[in-house]
N, C-alpha and C positions, 0 to 999 in steps of 0.2 A: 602344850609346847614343851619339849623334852631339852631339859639342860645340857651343856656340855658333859659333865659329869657322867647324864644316863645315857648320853649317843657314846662316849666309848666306855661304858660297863656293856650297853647291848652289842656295842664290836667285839668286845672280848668276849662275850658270851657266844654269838657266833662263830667268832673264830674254836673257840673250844669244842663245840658240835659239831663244827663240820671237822676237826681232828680227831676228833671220839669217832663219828662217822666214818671216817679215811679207816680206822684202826678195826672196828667190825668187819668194813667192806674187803680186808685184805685176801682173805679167803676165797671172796668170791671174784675180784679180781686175779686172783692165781687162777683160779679153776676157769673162768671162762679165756683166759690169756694162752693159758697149756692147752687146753681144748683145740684150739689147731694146729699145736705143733706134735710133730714124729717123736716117739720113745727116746729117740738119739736128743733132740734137743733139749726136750725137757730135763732129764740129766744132765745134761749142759750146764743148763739154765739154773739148776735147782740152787745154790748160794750165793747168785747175784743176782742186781736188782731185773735183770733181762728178765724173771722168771715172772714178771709183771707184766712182760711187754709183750704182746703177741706176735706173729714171724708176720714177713713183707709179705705183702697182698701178691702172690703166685698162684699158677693155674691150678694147685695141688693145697690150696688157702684151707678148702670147705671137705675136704677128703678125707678125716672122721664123721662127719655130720653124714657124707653122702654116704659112706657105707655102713653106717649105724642104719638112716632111712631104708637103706635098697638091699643089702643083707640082713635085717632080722625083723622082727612084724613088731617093732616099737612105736611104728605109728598107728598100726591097729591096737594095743594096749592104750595108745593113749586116747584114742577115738572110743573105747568101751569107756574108758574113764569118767572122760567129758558126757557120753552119755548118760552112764549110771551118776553122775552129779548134778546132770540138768534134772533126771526123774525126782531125784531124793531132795531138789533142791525147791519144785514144782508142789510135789506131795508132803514136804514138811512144813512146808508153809499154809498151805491150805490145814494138814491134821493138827501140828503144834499151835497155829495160830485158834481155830476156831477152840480147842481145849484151854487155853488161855483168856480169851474173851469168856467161855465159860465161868472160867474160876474168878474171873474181874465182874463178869456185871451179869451173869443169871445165881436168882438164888437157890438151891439147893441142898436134901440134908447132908450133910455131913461136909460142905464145902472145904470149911477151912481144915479139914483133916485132910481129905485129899491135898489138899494143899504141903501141907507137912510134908506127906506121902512121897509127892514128888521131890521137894526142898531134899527129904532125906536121901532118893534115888541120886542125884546129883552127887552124890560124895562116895556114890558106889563105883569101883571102877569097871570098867568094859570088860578085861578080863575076867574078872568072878562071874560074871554072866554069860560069857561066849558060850561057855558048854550047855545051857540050858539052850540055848539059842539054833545051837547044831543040829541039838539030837532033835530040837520039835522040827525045825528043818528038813532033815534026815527022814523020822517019821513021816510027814503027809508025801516024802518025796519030790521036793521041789530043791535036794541038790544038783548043783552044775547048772544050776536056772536063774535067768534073769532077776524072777520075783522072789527066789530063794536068798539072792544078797540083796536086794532092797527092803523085803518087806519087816526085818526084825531092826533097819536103822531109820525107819519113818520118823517113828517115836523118841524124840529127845527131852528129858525132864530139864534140860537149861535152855531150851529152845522157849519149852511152856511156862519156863517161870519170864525168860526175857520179855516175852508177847505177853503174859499176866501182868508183869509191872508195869507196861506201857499203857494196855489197855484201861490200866485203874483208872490213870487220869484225865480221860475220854467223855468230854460231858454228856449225860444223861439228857440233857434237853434236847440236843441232834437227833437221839433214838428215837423221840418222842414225837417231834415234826416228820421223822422218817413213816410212824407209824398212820399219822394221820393222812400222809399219802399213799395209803397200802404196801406199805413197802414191805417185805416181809424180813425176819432176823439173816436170814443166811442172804439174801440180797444185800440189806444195811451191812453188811459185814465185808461182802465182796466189792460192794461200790461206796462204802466209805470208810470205813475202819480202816483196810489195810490202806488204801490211797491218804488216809490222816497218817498212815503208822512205816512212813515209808522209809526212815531210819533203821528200824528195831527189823522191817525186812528184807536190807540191804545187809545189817549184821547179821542174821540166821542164815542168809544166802550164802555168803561168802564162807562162815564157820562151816556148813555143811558142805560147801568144796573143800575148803583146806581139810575136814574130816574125811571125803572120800580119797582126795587125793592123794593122802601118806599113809591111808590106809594099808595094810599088808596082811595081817591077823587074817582078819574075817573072808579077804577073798581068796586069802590062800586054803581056805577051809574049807568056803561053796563048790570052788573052781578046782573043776580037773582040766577040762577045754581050753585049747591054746586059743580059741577063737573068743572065750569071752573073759580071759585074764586080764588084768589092771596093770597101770603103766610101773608100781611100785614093785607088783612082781616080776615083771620085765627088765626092771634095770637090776634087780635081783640079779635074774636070768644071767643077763647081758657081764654084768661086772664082775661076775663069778666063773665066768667063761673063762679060759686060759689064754685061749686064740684074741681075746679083746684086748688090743694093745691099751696103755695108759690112756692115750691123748683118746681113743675113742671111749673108753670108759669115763674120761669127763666130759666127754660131749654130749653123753646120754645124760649124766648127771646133771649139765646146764641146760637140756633142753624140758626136764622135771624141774627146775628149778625157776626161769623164767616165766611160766604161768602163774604161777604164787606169786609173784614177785609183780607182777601186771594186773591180777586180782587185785592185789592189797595195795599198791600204787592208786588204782582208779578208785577206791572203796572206801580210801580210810579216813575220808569226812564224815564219811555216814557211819564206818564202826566206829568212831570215837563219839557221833551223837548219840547212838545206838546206845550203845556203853553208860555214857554221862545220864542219857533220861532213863534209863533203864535203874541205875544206883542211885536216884535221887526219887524213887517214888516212895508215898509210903501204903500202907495197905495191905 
């Protein structure tokens, strides 16, 4: 039972996070508010509080959106996106996870080096590596190709260390009942490891969308093809254009922005368990 005392220290604490919240959110309240107003208004608007408030619901309301959709192939960058994130998202969890399970429970020589091995990858950044990346790319010829920008981001070393510290503490006696029913490892692994480990792959799901989605680097490297470019070089494209007035340049902006934002809305009980068991194992 919560004293007087702690019900309003927990109202002023409330209250302070959601004014901390007001205060992040402003941004993005400007930017989706301007988003359907004309060039004219939003300089109107730009030093008073209007510039928060979006124009009266009129027939001409959605007329950045509709001509971002029906004038430029944004919804085909975004449709490659979602694709190449559902693949990368499908295939890292099957590759990262079972190298993980690996390094957790089969034994092996040299285990806990590879271990390191990866621990140290994790601190390398993406750019030092892009260019080895390109040229073997380049080399077998698989630029401007689907499998040319999937297959060098299968492999995440903080993917395999998330799914190695989960899997440590995965008891051994399940494996061992599993065994007795002929069940074989890559079975036990598909029908109950990841179904135990539905946190750790809820958080590698989502990190590998938010990784594809703000991607820009790497597909602007594989892709010369307007037909298989990503939504990040598209808003490039788009906001770089001279002919894109303001209000439609932030309508492309919010509608890259809203997917992340509905991701990590539905997700983020399970990245914060993800997270939590993932920093509390040891092993």
């Amino acid at each position: 039972m919560l004293t007087k005392k702690q019900k309003r220290n927990n109202w002023i604490l409330v209250i302070v996070l959601i004014a901390a919240s007001l205060f992040f959110l402003f941004p993005v309240l400007w930017m989706l508010a301007n988003s359907f107003k004309q060039d004219a208004a939003i300089t109107r608007d730009m030093n008073s509080i209007r510039a928060f408030v979006p124009p009266a619901l009129k027939g001409n309301f959605f007329d950045n959106y509709v001509k971002i959709l029906t004038d430029t192939s944004f919804v085909r960058y975004m449709l490659n996106t979602l694709f190449y994130a559902a693949v990368l998202i499908i295939l890292g969890v099957i590759v990262n996870g079972l190298a993980g399970y690996a390094l957790a429970k089969i034994k092996f020589p040299f285990r806990e080096r590879w271990l390191m091995i990866i621990m140290l990858l994790m601190i390398v950044p993406m750019e030092t590596i892009i260019t080895i990346h390109f040229l073997f790319i380049a080399k077998v010829g698989l630029l401007n190709t689907v499998i040319g920008y999937v297959l060098p981001m299968i492999v995440n070393p903080f993917n395999i260390f998330l799914f190695r510290q989960v899997f440590v503490s995965l008891p051994d006696d399940v494996y061992e009942a599993a065994q007795l029913d002929h069940c074989s490892p890559i079975k036990y692994f598909f029908t109950m490891v990841l179904p135990m480990s539905k946190s750790v792959v809820a958080t590698v799901s989502v990190f590998t969308f938010l990784n594809v989605w703000n991607d820009y680097l790497w597909p602007s490297l594989v892709f010369t093809s307007g037909d298989l470019l990503t939504a990040q070089i598209g808003l490039n494209a788009i906001t770089s254009n001279d002919n894109t007035t303001m209000g439609q340049k932030l309508a492309v902006i919010t509608m890259i922005t809203i997917p992340v934002i509905i991701i990590y809305s539905l997700f983020s009980k399970q990245i914060v368990e993800g997270v939590v068991s993932t920093g509390s194992k040891e092993g």
